[in-house]
N, C-alpha and C positions, 0 to 999 in steps of 0.2 A: 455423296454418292460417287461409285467409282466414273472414270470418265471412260473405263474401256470395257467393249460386249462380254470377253471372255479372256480366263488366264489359260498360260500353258505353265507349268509347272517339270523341271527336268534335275534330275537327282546326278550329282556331278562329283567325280573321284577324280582328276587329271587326264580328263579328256581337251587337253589344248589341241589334238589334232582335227578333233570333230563337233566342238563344240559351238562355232562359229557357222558353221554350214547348218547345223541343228537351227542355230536363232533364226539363221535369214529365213530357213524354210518355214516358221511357225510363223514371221512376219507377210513373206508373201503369201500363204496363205487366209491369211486374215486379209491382206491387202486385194485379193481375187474378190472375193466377196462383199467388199465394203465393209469389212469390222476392222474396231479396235482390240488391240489382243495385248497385252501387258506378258510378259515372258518371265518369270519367276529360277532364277537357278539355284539350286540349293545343293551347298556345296559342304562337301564333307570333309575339309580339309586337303584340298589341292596344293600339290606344291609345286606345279610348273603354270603357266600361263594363261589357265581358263579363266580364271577370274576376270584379270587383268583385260582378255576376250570379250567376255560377257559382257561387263563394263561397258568396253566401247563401242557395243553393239546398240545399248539402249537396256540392256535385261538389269533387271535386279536383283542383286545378289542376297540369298541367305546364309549367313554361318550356322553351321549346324552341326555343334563339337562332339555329337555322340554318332558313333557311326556304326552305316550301317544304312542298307536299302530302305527299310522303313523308317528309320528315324529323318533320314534326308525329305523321303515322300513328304512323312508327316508334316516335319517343319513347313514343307514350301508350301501345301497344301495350305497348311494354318493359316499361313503369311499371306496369301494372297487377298486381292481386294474386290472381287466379282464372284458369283454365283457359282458362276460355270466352268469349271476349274478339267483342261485336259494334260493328260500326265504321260511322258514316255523317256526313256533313260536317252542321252545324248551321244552315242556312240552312231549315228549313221543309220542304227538300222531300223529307224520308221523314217517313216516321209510327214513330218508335219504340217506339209500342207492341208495333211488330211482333215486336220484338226477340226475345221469347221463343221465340217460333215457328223463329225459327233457329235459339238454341240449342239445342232440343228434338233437331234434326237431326244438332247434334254431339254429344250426350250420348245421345239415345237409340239414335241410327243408327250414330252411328260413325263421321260423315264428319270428316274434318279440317278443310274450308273448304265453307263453303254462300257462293253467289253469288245475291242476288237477281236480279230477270228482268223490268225496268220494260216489256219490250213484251206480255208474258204477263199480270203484276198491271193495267197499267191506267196511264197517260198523259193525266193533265187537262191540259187545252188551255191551250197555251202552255209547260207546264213542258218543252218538249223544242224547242228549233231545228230546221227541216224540216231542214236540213242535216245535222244531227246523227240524227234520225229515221229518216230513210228513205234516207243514206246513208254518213255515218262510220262510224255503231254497224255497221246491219247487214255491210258491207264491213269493215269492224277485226274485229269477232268472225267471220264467215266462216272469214278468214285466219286466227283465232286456231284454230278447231275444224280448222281441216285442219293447221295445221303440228304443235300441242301432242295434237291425239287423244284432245280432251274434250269432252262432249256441252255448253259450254258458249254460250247463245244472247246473251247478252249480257256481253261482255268485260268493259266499263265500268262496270258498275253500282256506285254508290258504298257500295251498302246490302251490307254481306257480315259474314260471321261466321269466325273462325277459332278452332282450338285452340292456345294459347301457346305448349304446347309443339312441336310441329309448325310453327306460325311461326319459332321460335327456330331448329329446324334450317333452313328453308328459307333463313332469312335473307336479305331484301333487303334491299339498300345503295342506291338513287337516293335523290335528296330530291323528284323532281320529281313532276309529274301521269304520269310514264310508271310510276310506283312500283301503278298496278293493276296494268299487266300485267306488270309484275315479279314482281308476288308471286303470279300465277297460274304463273308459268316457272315459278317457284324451287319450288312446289308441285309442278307436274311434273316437276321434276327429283328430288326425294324420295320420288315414289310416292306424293303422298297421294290419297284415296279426297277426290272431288268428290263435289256435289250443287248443285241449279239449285231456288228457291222463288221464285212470284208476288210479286212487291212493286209496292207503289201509290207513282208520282212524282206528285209535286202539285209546282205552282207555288211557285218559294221566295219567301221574305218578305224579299227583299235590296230595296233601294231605292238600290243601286249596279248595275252589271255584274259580274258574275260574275267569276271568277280566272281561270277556263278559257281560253283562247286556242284556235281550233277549228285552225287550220291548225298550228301551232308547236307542242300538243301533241298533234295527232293524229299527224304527222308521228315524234313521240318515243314514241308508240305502236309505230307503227308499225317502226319502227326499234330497240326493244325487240325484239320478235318477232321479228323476221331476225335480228340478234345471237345469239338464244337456239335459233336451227334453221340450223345451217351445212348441213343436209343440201336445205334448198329454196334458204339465200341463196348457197351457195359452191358445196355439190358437183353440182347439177343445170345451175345456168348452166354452170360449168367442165366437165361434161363436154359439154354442146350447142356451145359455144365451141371448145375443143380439136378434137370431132372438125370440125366444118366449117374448122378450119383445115387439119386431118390431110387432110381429101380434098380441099385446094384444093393441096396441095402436092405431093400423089400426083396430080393430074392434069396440074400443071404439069410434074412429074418426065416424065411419061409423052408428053405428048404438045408443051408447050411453049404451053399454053394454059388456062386457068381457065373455064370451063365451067358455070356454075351459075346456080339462076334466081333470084339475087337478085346475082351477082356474074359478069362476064364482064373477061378482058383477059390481060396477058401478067406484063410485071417490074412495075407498080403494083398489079396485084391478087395477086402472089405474096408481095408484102412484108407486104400488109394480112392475108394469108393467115399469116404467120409470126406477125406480131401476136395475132392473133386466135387462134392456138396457144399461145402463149406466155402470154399472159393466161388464157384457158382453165385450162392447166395448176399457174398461180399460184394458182389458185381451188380447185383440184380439192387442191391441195398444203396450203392453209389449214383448210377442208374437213377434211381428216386430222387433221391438229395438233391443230382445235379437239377433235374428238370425242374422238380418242385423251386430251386431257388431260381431258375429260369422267369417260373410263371411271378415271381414274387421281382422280378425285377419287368416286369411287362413284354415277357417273350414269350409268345405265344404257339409257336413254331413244333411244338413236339406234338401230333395227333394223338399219339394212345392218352396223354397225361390225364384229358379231362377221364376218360372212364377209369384210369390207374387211379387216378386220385379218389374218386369217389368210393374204390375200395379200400385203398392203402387207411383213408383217415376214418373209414366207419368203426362201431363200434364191432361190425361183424368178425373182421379182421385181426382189431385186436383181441377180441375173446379167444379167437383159434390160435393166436400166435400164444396166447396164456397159456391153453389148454396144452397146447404141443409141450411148452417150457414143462408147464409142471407135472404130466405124464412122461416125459423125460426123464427129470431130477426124484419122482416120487419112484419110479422104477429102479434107479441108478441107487439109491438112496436105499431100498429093500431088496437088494444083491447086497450092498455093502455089509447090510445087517446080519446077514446071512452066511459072510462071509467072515465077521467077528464073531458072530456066535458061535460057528464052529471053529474055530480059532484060526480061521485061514487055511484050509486043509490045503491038500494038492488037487487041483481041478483040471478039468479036460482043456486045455485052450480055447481049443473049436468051439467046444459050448460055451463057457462063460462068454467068449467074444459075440456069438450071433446072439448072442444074449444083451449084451450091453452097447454095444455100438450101435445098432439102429436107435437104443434109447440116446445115445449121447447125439444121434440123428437130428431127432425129436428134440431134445433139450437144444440144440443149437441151433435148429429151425425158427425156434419158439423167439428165442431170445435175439436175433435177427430181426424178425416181425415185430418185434414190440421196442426193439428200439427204433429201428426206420418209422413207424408209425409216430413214435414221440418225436425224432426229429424236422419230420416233413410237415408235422402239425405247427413245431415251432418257427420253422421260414416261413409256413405261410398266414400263420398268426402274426407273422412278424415279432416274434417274441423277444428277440434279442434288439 
């Protein structure tokens, strides 16, 4: 058994100027309280003096040759020897005393991960880019509490705390700066029990530029999150998509004109009309796949799935996706006949197209339906 209450855990690029005040503050604050606190650096290939620092402070060094903000996390996380593992980069700008105060929350409350809350504790001037301030953080986290369905106000925060083991099931794999809101998904996705505490960001003591890249990795933030919600990035565009193509090609069917207030014309807007069907359905179809293999890995996390599922795998579903296929191809199939029998004449465009395209509709509809239905049966048959 380990001999100490709680780790800190701090991810280390050639911070020899600030690495050293980082340890003391994580020791005295375990020393406030009466715990033991084991300090964990994990280091990503330093080439000036923090090592040599850490060292002689007491901390324990990891090497950790792939780099990269999550890959450092990971390792030090792994490597540690206690439960209660609190994490924040060593540049100055947390206060590690705080540390305890987080564990408190997973040991006494029971949460699996506490997220610190830099716009709640307090923001000295300068330590936050207005860009980042007042509109990365608050617009990434927004997007994070509405797609994940956690009262979390600030996604980013580098100051957090988790339980080892609860990390270990959630398991994230990025190495990169997107590895926060990985480990916020991969939390969500195991059920665990959140919490949100005040923490104080102060100005860091780098006397470089920061790692950070605001556009390159908010962008991988960002792109995190939709990856990890097929239900806002695949199944909501594919159905807005699908159906306005469905009604641009029932109107063209009906009447031999497209009609709508962002879209007007004949055979150019019937094709864009099929596209836009067809991509739709591609989405709505991915959508499926992903969540079905979700539930088939014990992720429970997607609401509509259980009633999607019970339609996607009946037999009702796939009869109509049949039907649609083969009143498709059997229409398509007696035009064509019609068109060899008279040996191909010259035809009106406009007709033959309102003529054929809602069928090539219909057949790509079908054939959509009847695949997603076969592959969603096989994840969760576990077929493969």
């Amino acid at each position: 058994m380990s001999t100490f209450d709680y780790s800190v855990v701090m991810p280390c690029l050639n911070e020899e100027l600030t690495i050293g005040a980082c340890i003391t503050e994580a020791l005295e604050g375990a020393k406030r309280v009466g715990l033991a606190v084991e300090v964990v650096i994990a280091d990503n290939g330093s080439t000036d003096k923090s090592v040599e620092i850490a060292t002689n402070l007491g901390a324990r060094v990891v090497e950790v040759p792939v780099r990269g903000y999550g890959a450092a996390l990971n390792a030090g996380i792994t490597a540690t020897s206690t439960n209660f593992v609190v994490m924040g980069d060593c540049d100055l700008s947390y206060d590690f005393t705080e540390a305890p105060r987080l564990v408190s929350l997973l040991r006494d409350q029971n949460f699996d991960i506490v997220i610190g809350n830099r716009f709640s504790g307090g923001i000295a001037a300068g330590a936050m880019p207005p860009l980042h301030k007042y509109l990365g953080n608050p617009v990434l986290s927004f997007i994070g509490r509405l797609f994940f369905k956690i009262p979390i106000k600030d996604f980013h925060c580098g100051l957090r705390a988790v339980r080892r083991d609860s990390y270990l099931r959630a398991a994230p794999v990025t190495t990169g700066m997107e590895f926060a809101t990985e480990m916020i998904a991969r939390f969500v996705n195991i059920g665990a029990r959140f919490a949100e505490t005040p923490v104080h960001l102060r100005k860091d003591g780098r006397n470089r530029k920061p790692h950070l890249k605001s556009f390159p990795d908010g962008w991988r933030h960002l792109k995190m999150m939709l990856l990890f919600s097929p239900q806002y990035f695949q199944l909501l565009p594919g159905v807005i998509l699908s159906g306005i193509g469905a009604l641009g090609l029932i109107l063209y069917a009906l009447t031999g004109e497209i009609n709508l207030i962002f879209a007007q014309g004949s055979i150019q807007a019937s094709i864009f009309a099929l596209v836009i069907l067809t991509v739709g359905l591609q989405l709505i179809t991915a959508s499926f796949i992903t969540m079905a293999y979700a539930k088939s890995k014990q992720i429970p996390r997607f609401n509509p799935w259980e009633r999607i599922e019970r339609t996607v795998t009946s037999k009702t579903f796939g009869s109509i996706s049949v039907l649609f296929m083969t009143i498709g191809f059997l229409g398509l199939v007696l035009i064509g006949g019609y068109w060899f029998s008279a040996n191909f004449p010259a035809v009106d465009p406009a007709i033959e197209t309102r003529r054929t395209l809602p069928l090539v509709g219909l057949l790509v509809t079908g054939m959509q339906g009847v695949l997603c239905s076969i592959q969603v049966r096989q994840i969760l048959s576990k077929f493969w």
